[in-house]
KOLNUKE-896538 format. One record per residue (C-alpha): x, y negated, z negated; residue number from 0. Coordinates in Angstrom, 2 decimals. Layout:
% KOLNUKE-896538
+---------+---------+---------+-----+
!       x !       y !       z !   i !
+---------+---------+---------+-----+
!       X !       Y !       Z ! NUM !
...
+---------+---------+---------+-----+
//
This chain:
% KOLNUKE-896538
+---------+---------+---------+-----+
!       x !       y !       z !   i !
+---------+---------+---------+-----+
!   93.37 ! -128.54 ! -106.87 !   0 !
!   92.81 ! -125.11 ! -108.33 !   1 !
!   89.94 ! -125.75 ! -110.37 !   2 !
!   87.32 ! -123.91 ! -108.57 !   3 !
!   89.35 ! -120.60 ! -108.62 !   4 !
!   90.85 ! -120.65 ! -112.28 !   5 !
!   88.25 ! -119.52 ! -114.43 !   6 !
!   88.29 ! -116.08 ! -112.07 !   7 !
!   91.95 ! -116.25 ! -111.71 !   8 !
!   92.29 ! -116.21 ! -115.94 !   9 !
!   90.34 ! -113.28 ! -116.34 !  10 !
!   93.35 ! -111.09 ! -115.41 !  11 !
!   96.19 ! -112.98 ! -114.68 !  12 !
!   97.98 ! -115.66 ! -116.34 !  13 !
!   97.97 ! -118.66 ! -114.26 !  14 !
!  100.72 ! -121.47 ! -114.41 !  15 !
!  100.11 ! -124.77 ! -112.01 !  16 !
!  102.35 ! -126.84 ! -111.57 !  17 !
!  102.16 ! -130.57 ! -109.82 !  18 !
!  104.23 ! -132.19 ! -106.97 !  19 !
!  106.89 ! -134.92 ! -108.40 !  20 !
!  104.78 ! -137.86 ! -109.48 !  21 !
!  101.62 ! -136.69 ! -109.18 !  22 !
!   99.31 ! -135.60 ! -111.89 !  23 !
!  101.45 ! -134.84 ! -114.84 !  24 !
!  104.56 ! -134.46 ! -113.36 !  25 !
!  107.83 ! -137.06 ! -113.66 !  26 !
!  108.24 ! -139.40 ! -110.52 !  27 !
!  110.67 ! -137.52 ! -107.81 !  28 !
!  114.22 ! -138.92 ! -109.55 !  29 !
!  116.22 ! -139.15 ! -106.42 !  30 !
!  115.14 ! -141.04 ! -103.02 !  31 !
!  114.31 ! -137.92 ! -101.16 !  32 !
!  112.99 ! -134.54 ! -102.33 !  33 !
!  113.23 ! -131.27 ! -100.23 !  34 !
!  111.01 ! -128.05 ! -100.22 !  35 !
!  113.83 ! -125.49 ! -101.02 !  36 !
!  114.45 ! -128.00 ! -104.20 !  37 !
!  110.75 ! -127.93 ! -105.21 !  38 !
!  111.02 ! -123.91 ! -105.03 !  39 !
!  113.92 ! -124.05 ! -107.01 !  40 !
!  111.64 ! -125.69 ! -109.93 !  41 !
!  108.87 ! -123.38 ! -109.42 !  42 !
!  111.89 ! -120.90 ! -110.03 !  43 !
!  112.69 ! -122.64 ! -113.12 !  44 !
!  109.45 ! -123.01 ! -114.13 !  45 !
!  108.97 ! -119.37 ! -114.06 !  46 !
!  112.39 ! -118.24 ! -116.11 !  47 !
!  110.88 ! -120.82 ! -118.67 !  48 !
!  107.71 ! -118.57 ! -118.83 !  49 !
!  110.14 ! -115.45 ! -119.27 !  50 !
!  108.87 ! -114.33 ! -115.87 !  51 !
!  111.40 ! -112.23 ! -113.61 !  52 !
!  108.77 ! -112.27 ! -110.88 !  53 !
!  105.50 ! -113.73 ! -110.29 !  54 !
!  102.81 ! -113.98 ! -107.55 !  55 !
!  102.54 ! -117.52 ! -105.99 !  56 !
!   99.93 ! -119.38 ! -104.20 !  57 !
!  100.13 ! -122.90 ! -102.83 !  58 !
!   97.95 ! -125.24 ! -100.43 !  59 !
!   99.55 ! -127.20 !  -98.11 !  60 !
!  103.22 ! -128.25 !  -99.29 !  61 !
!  102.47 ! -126.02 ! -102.05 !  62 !
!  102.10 ! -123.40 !  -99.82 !  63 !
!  105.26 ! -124.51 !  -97.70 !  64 !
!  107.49 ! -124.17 ! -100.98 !  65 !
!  105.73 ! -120.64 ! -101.17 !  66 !
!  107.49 ! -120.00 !  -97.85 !  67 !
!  110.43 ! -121.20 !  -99.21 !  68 !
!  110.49 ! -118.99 ! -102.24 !  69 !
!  109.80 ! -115.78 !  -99.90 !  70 !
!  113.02 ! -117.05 !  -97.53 !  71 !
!  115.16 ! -117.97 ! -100.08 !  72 !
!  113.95 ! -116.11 ! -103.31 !  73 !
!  112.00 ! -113.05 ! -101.93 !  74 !
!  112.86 ! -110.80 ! -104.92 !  75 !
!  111.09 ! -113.21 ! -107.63 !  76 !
!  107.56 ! -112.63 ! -105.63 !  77 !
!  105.20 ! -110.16 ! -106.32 !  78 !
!  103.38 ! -111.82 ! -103.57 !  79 !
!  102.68 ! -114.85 ! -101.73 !  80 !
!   99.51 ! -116.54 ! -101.19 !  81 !
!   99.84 ! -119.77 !  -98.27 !  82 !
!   96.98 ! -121.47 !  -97.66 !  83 !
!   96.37 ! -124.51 !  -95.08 !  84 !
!   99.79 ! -124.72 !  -94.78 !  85 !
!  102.92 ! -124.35 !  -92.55 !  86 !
!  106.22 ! -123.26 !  -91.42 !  87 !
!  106.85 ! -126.91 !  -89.35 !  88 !
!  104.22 ! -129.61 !  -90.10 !  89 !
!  104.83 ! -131.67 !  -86.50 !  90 !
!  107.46 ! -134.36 !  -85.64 !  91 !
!  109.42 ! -135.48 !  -88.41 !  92 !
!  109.11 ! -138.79 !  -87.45 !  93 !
!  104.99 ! -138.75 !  -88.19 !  94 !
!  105.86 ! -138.07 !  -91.69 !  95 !
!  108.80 ! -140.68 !  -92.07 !  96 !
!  105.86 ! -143.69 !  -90.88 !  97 !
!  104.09 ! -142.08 !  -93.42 !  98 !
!  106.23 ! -142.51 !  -95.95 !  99 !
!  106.79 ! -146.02 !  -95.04 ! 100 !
!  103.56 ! -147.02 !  -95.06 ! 101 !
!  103.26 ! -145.63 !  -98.61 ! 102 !
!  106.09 ! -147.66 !  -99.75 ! 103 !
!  105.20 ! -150.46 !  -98.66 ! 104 !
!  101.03 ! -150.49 !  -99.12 ! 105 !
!  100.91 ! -147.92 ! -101.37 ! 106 !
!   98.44 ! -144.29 ! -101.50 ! 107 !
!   95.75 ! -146.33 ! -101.27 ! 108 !
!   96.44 ! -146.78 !  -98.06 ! 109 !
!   95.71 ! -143.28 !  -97.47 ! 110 !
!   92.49 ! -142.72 !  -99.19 ! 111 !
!   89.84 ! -143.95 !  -96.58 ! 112 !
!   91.40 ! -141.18 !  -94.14 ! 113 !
!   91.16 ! -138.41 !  -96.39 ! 114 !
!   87.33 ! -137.85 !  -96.13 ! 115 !
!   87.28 ! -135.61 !  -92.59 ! 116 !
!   90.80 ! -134.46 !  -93.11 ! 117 !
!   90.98 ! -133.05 !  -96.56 ! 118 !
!   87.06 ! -131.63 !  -96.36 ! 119 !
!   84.12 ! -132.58 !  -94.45 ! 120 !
!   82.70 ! -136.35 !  -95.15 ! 121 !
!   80.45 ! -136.66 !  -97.76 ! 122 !
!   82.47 ! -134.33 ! -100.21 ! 123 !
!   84.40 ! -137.02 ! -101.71 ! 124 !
!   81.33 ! -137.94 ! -103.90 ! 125 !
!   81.29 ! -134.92 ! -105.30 ! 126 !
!   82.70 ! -134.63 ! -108.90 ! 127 !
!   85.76 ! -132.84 ! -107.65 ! 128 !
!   85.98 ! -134.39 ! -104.39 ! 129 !
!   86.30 ! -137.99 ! -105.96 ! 130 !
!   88.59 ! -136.57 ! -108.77 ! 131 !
!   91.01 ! -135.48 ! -106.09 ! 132 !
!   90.55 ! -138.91 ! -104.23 ! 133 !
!   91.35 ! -140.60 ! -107.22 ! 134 !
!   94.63 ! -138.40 ! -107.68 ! 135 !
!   95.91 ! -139.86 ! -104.71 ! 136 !
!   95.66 ! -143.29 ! -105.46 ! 137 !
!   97.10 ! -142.19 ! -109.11 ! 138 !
!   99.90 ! -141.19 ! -107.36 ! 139 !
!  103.33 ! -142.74 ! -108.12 ! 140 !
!  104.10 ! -144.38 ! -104.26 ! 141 !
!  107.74 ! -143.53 ! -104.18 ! 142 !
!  107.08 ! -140.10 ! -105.51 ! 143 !
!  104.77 ! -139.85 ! -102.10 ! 144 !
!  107.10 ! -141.06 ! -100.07 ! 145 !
!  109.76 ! -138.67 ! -100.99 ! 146 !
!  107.47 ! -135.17 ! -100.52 ! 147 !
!  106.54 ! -136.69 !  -97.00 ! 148 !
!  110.70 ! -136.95 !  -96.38 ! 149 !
!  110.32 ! -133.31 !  -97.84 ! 150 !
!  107.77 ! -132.29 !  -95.31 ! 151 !
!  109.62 ! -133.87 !  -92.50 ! 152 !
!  112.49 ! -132.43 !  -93.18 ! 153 !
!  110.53 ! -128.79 !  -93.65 ! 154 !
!  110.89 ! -125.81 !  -90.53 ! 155 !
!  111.18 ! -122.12 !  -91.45 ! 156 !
!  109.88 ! -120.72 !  -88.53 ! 157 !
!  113.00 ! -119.30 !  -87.66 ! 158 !
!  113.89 ! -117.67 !  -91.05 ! 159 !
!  110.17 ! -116.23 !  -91.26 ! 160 !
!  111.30 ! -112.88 !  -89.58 ! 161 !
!  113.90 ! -112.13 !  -92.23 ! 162 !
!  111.25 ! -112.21 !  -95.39 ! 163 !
!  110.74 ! -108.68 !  -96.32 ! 164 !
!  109.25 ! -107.11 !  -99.27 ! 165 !
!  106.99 ! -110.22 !  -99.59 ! 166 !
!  103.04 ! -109.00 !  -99.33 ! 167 !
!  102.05 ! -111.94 !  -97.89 ! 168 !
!   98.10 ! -113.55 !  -97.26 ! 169 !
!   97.25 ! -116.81 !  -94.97 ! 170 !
!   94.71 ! -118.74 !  -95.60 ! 171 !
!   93.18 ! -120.67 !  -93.22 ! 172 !
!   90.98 ! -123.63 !  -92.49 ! 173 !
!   88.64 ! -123.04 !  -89.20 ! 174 !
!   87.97 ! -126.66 !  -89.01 ! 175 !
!   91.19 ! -128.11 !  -90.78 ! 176 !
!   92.57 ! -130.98 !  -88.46 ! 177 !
!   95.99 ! -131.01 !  -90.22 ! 178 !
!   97.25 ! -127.78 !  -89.93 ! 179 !
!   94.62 ! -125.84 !  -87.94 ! 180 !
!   95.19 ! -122.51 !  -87.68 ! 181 !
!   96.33 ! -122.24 !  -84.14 ! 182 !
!   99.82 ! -122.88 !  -84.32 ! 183 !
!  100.26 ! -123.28 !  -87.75 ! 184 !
!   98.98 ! -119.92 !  -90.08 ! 185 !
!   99.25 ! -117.91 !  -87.19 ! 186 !
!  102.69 ! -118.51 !  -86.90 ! 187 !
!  103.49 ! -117.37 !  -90.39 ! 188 !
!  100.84 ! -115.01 !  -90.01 ! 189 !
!  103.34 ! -113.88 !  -86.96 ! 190 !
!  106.34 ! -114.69 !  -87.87 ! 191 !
!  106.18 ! -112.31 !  -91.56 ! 192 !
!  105.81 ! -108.72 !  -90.80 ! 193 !
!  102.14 ! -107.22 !  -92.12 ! 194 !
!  101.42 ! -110.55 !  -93.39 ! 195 !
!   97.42 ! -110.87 !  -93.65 ! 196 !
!   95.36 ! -113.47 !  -91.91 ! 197 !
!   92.11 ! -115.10 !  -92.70 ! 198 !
!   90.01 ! -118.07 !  -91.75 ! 199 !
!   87.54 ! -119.29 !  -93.80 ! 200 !
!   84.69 ! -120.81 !  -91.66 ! 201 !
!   83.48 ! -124.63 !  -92.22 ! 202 !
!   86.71 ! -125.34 !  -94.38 ! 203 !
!   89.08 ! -128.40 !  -93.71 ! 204 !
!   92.50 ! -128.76 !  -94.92 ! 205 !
!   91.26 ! -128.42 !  -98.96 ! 206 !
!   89.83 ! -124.55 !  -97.84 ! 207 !
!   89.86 ! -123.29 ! -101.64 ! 208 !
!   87.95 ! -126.57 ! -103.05 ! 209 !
!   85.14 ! -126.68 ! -100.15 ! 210 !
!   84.87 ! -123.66 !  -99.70 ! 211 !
!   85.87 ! -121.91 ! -103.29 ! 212 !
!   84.03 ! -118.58 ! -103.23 ! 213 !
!   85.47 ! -116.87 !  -99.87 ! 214 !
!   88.78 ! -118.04 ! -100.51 ! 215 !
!   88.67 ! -116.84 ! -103.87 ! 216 !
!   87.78 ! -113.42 ! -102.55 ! 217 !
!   90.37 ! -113.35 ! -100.55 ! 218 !
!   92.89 ! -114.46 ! -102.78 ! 219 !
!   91.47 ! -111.95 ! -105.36 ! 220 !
!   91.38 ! -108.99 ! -102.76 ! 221 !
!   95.04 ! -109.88 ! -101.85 ! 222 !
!   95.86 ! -109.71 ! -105.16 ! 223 !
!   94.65 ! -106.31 ! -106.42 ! 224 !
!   96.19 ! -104.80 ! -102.69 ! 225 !
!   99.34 ! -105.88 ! -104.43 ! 226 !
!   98.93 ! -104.58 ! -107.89 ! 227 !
!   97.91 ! -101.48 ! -106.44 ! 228 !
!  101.34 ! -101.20 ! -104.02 ! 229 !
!  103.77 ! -102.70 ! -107.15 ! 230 !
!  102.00 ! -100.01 ! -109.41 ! 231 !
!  102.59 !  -96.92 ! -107.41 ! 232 !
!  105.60 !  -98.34 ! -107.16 ! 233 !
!  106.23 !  -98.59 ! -110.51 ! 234 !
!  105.20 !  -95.04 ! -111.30 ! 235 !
!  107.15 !  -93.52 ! -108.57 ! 236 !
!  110.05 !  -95.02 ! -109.83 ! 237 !
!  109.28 !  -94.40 ! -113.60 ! 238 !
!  108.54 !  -90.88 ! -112.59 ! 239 !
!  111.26 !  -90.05 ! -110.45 ! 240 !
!  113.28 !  -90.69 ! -113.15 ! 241 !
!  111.29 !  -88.59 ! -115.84 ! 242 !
!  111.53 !  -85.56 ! -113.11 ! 243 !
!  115.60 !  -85.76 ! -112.83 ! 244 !
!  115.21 !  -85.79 ! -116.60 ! 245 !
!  113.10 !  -82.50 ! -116.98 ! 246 !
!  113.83 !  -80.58 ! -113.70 ! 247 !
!  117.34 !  -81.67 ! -113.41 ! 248 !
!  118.83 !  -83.72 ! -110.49 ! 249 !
!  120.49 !  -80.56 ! -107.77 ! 250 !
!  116.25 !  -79.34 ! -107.67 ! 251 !
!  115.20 !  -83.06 ! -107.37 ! 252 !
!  117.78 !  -83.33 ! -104.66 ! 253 !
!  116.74 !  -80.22 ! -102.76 ! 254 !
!  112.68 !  -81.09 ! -103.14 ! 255 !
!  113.46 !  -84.18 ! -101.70 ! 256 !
!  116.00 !  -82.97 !  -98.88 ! 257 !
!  113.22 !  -80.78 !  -97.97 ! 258 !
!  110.53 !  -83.23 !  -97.60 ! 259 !
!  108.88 !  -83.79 !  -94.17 ! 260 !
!  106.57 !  -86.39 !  -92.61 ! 261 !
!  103.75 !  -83.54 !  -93.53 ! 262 !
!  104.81 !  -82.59 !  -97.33 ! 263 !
!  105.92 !  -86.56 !  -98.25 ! 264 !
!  102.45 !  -87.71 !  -99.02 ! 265 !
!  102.37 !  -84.41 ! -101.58 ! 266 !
!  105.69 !  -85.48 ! -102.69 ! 267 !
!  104.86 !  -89.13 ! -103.51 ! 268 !
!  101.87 !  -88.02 ! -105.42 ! 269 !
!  103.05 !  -85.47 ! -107.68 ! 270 !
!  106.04 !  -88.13 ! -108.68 ! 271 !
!  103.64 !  -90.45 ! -109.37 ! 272 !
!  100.55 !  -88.79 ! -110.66 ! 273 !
!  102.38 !  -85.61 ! -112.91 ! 274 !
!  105.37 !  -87.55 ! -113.49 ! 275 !
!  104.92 !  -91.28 ! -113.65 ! 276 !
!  101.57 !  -91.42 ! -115.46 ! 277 !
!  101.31 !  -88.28 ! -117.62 ! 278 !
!  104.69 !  -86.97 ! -118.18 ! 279 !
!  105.53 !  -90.37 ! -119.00 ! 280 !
!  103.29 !  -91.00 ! -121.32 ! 281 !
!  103.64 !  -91.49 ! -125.04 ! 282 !
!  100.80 !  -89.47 ! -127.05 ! 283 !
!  103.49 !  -86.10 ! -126.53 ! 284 !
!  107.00 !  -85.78 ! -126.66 ! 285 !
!  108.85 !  -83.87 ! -123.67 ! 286 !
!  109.23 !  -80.79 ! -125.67 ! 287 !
!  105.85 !  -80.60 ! -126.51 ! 288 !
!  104.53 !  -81.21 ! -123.29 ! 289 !
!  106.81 !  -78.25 ! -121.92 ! 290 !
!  105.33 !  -75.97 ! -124.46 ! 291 !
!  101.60 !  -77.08 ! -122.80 ! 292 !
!  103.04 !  -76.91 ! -119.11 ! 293 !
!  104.41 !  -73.59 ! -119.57 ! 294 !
!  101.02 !  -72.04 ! -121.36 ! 295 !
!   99.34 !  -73.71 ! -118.28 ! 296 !
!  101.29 !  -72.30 ! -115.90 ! 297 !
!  100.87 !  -68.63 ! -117.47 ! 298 !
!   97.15 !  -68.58 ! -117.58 ! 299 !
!   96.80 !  -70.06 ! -114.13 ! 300 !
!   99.21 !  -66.89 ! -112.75 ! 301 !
!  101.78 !  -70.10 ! -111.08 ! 302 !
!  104.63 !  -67.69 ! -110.98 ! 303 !
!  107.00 !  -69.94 ! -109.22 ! 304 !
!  106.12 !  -73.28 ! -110.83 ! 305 !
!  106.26 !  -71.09 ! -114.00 ! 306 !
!  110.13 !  -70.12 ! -113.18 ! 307 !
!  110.51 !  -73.66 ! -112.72 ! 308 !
!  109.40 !  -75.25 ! -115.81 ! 309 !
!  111.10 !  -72.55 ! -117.75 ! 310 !
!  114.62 !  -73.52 ! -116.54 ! 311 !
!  113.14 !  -77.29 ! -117.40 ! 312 !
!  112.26 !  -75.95 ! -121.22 ! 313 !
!  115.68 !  -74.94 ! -121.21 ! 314 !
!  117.29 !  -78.73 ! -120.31 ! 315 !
!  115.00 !  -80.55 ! -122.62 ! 316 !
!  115.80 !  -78.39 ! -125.62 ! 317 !
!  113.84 !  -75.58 ! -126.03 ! 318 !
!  115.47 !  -72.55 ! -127.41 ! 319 !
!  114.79 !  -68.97 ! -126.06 ! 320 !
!  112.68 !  -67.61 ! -129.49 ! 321 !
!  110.62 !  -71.20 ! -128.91 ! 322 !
!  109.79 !  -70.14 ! -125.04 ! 323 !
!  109.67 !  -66.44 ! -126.72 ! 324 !
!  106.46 !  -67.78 ! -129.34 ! 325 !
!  105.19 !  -69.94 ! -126.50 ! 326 !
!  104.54 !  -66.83 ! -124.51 ! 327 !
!  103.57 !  -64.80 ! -127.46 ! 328 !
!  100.91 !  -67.57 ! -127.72 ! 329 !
!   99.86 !  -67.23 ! -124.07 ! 330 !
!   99.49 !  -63.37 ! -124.30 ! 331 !
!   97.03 !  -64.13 ! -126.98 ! 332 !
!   94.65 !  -66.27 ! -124.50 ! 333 !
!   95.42 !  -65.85 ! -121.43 ! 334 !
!   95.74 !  -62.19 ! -121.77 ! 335 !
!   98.03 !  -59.53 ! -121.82 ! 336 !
!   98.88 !  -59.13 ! -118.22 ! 337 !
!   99.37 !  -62.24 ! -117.90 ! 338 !
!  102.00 !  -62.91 ! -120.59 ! 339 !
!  103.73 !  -59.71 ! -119.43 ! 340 !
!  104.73 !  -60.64 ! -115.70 ! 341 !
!  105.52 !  -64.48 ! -117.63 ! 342 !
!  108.18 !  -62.56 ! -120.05 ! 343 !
!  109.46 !  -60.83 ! -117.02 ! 344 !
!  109.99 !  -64.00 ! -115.35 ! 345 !
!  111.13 !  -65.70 ! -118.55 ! 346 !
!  113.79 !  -62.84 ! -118.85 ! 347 !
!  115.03 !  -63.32 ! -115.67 ! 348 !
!  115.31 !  -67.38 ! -115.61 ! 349 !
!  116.98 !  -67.12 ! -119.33 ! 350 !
!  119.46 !  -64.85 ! -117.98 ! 351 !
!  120.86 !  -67.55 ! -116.46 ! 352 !
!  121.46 !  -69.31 ! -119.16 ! 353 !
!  123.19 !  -66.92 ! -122.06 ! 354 !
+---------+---------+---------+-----+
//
């Protein structure tokens, strides 16, 4: 199902597919019926097995209705969640329950002359992949079938949809896809999840991403990087916040922070992140050495306040007063006299405060 995105999808990411019970590689479904909060439990498993504490997702169709699941009932293992040609209710239960019946009793094959016009437009099936995908239908083990349409009839989120937060979240849709076309189904996730991102991929059927690989691949991509973007500043602002406490001690964290306003938290969010979360934090220095550059900095660039500041942060990471005394020494010798004087008078001061 993935094939035409996972060569691009490898280059930066490692990629882990899994198949529905009984299809491909996977065991026949081991009970009668199977549920979608069940198959995002294994995908759950599937990922502690990989050592992953979170993960992005994608799925297609009742893959992408066990992503759902996973953002409603799992929400902190996603990174983000990719749905694609999917939904939050697939239609009247009892649609799916003939279905399942007539699978039991005449098997997939049943099925396979109405995929062609459903799945992708007709013709498509005699492509390579098309008829490889055809073919995985009729491989399919019958009861195995049966069960995931029992789990699809059985599947309707769209009244927990409101309650996913913290879930960047992408629908894809099919413009032409007769099984769930994108008026009601994406746009009711697209709805239903707060800032969740919509689009339709023109000339697509229910199998967007293997007709039409290359838009949905950029879109999936695109969603993607948004996401490692937001996690990373994340990341940093929380790595740096903490390397800031650690330097400039938490009562001046607390008061920087009480003092932030709508205008000054953009400032605020960027110095934790930039000066503290991706070069304080980093390895090639130790703290004390880096407070021996910082001050020398601050000296030559005449940042008398900053300069106060970072000496009282010397101070908590271990300098001693004849180290900030050579420091300074240093500075007079290259950043000039002047300027080294009014930094010993502010030294002076600052040290006085701690005898």
């Amino acid at each position: 199902m993935w094939e035409p995105q996972l060569a691009a999808l490898t280059r930066d990411h490692r990629v882990l597919r899994w198949d529905l019970p009984g299809h491909g590689g996977s065991l026949p479904a081991s009970a009668p019926g199977v549920s979608v909060a069940a198959l995002a439990n294994q995908v759950v498993r599937l990922a502690d097995e990989q050592g992953w504490d979170r993960f992005a997702y994608a799925g297609i169709s009742l893959g992408g209705a066990v992503g759902l699941e996973l953002a409603v009932r799992h929400p902190g293992r996603l990174v983000s969640l990719a749905v694609l040609c999917s939904s939050a209710y697939f239609g009247a239960p009892d649609t799916w329950r003939e279905r399942a019946a007539t699978v039991l009793a005449e098997g997939t094959e049943s099925l396979v002359a109405g995929r062609p016009g459903v799945w992708f437009a007709p013709g498509f099936e005699r492509t390579p992949l098309g008829a490889a995908l055809v073919d995985d239908l009729r491989a399919a083990d019958d009861k195995s079938y049966a069960a995931c349409c029992s789990a699809v009839a059985d599947h309707d989120l769209r009244a927990e949809l409101a309650a996913v937060r913290g879930v960047p979240t992408l629908v894809v849709a099919g413009r032409d896809d007769p099984a769930t076309p994108p008026s009601p189904h994406a746009r009711t996730i697209a709805d239903g999840i707060a800032g969740t991102s919509l689009a339709e991929i023109a000339g697509a059927r229910h199998l967007a991403n293997v007709e039409r690989p290359a838009p949905v691949l950029a879109a999936l991509l695109g969603h993607l990087e948004a996401t490692a973007r937001t996690v990373g500043d994340a990341a940093r602002h929380g790595a740096g916040m903490a390397v800031r406490r650690a330097v400039l001690g938490d009562q001046h964290v607390d008061r920087a922070v009480a003092r932030t306003t709508a205008f000054t938290a953009p400032f605020q969010d960027f110095i934790t992140r930039y000066a503290w979360g991706e070069i304080w934090t980093r390895p090639g220095l130790d703290r004390r050495t880096r407070s021996c550059v910082t001050l020398t900095a601050l000296v030559a660039g005449g940042h008398h306040d900053e300069l106060a500041m970072h000496v009282r942060a010397a101070v908590r990471i271990g300098l001693s007063r004849e180290e900030i005394r050579e420091v300074l020494l240093q500075s007079a010798v290259y950043c000039g006299v002047p300027a080294a004087n009014k930094a010993f008078a502010i030294a002076d001061d600052v040290l006085s405060e701690h005898p």
